[in-house]
N, C-alpha and C positions, 0 to 999 in steps of 0.2 A: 951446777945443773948438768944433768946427763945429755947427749948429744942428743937421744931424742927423746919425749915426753907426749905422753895422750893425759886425756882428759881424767883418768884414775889415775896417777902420777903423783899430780900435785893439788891442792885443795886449799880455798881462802874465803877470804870473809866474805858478806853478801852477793850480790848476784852469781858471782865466778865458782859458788859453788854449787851452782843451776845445774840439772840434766842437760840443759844445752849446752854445756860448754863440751863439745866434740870437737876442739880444734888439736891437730897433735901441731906441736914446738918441736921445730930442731933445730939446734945450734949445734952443728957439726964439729968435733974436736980440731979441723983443719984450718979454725979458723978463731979467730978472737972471741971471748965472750960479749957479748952486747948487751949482754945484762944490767949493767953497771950505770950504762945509757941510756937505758929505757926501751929496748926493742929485745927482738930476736931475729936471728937470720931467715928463717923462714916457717908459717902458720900453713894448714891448708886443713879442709874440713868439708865434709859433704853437706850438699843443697845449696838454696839457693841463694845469688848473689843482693844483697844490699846494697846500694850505692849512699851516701851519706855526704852530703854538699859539705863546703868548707863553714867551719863554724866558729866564732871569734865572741868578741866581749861585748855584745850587744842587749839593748836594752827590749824593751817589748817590739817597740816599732821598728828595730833594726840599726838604731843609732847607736856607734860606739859609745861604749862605758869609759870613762875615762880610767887610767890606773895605773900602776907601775905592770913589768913584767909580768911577775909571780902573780897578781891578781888577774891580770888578763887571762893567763895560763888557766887558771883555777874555775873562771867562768865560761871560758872556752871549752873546757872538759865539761861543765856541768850542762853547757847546749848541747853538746854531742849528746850526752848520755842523755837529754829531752828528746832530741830528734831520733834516738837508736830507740824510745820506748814507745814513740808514734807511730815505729815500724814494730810495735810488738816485740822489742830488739832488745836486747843491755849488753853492758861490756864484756859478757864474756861471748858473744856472737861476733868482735873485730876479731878482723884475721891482719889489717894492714890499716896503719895510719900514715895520712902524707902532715906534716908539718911545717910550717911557714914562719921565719923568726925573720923579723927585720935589725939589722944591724947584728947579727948571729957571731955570739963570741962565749968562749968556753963556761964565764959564771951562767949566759943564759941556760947551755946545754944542762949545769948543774938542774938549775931551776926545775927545767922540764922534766929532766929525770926525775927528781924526786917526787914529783905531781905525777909522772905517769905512773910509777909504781905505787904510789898510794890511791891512785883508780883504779889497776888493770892488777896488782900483786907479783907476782913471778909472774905468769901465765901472761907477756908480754906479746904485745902481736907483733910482726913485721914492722917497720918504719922507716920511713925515708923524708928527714928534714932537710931544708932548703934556707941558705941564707940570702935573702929577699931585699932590696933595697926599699921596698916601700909595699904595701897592702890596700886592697881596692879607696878602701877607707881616711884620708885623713885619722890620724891618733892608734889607729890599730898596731898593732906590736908583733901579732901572734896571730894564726890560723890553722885550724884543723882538718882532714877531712877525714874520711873512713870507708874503707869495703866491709862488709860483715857477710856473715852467713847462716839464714835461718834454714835451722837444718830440716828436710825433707817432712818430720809425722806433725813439726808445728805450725799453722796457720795465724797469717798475720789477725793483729786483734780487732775486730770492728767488720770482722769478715765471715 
């Protein structure tokens, strides 16, 4: 990947290939690639900020989903992306995820890699995981949160 990238660069499968994907990607050659990981060193994009609570393997009423890892992972992604489209939002509007693994050890790191890049494609946002001894929750595993950016000529939907 080139050290820096805008939104005509690169191009993937559904939403990320939206007009709103204006985030430019840099991963500066002075530094490691984090691709591999699941992030990038740093997203930025104009308008405005989204805030997106942390979101985890929950059922309708908010009770964890029981599950291994990798499925927690996978329904933890698919809340965010319900919460990012309540904000008239989808994945390619993050600019930075925080992520939360409890007992955080390199097969999880695999895990999440492979789930974020089959959400987010190249066009990785910023990230910063945390290894957590425990989450709000009893059974929880995993937690996400997000900043996005709906850029400036779009208005949220219901508005």
């Amino acid at each position: 990947m080139n050290d820096h990238t805008s939104a005509d660069d690169l191009t993937s499968a559904d939403d990320r290939t939206s007009t709103a994907d204006r985030r430019t990607i840099t991963n500066p050659a002075t530094l490691h690639d984090p691709t591999p990981f699941g992030y990038s060193h740093a997203v930025s994009a104009p308008g405005e900020l989204v805030f997106i609570a942390g979101q985890y393997a929950s059922d309708a009423a908010g009770a964890p989903v029981p599950g291994d890892f990798a499925a927690q992972v996978e329904l933890s992604l698919t809340n965010l992306r319900h919460a990012l489209e309540g904000a008239g939002l989808g994945l390619a509007h993050v600019v930075r995820l925080g992520s939360y693994v409890v007992e955080h050890d390199l097969a999880k790191l695999e895990v999440l890699g492979r789930a974020l890049h089959a959400h987010f494609g190249e066009r990785l946002p910023a990230q910063t995981l945390s290894g957590v001894a425990a989450l709000a929750l009893p059974g929880m595993l995993f937690e996400i949160d997000a900043v996005a950016v709906r850029p400036a000529e779009e208005t949220p939907r219901g508005a």
